[in-house]
C-alpha positions in Angstrom: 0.0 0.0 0.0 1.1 3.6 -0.7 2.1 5.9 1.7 0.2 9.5 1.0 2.6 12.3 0.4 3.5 14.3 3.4 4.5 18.0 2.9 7.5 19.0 5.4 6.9 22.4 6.8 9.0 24.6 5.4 10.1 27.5 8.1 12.5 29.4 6.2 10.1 30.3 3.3 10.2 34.0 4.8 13.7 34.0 4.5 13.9 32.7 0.8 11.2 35.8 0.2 13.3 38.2 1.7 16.1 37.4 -0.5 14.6 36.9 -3.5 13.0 40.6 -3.1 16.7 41.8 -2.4 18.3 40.1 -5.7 14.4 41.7 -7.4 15.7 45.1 -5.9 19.4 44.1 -7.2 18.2 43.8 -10.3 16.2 47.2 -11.0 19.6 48.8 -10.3 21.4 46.6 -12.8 18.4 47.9 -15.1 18.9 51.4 -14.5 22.7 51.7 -14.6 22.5 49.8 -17.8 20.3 52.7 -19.0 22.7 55.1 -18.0 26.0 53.5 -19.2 27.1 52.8 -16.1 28.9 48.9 -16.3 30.6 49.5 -12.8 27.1 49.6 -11.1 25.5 47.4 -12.7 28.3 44.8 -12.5 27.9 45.5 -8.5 24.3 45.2 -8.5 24.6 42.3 -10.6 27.4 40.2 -8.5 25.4 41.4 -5.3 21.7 40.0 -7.0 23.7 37.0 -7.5 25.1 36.8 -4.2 21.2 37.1 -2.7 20.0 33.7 -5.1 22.5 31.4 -4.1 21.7 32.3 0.0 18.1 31.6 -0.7 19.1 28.4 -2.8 21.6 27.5 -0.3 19.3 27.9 3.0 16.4 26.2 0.4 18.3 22.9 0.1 19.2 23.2 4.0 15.5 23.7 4.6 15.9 27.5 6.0 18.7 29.7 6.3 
């Protein structure tokens, strides 16, 4: 007989939001210094939106950061 699928609760979805709405932020500055030329900024926004998806991926294969 199959077992039904049980969800695990998953506590550090709050803290997966919070950094994907950083790296969203991260990446409207990219945008605009790429409108106004500037590649220094936006390669610092860019490394820091980075930075911000790979703690949320790392804390979402931990379950939670």
């Amino acid at each position: 007989m199959k077992q039904p699928k049980t969800y695990r609760n998953f506590e550090g979805a709050a803290d997966l939001a919070q950094h994907a709405a950083r790296a969203s932020n991260y990446l409207k500055e990219v945008c605009a210094a790429c409108a106004v030329g500037d590649r220094t900024a936006a390669q610092r926004a860019l490394r820091q939106a980075i930075s911000e998806l790979e703690t949320a991926r790392a804390g979402l294969r931990l379950g939670g950061t």
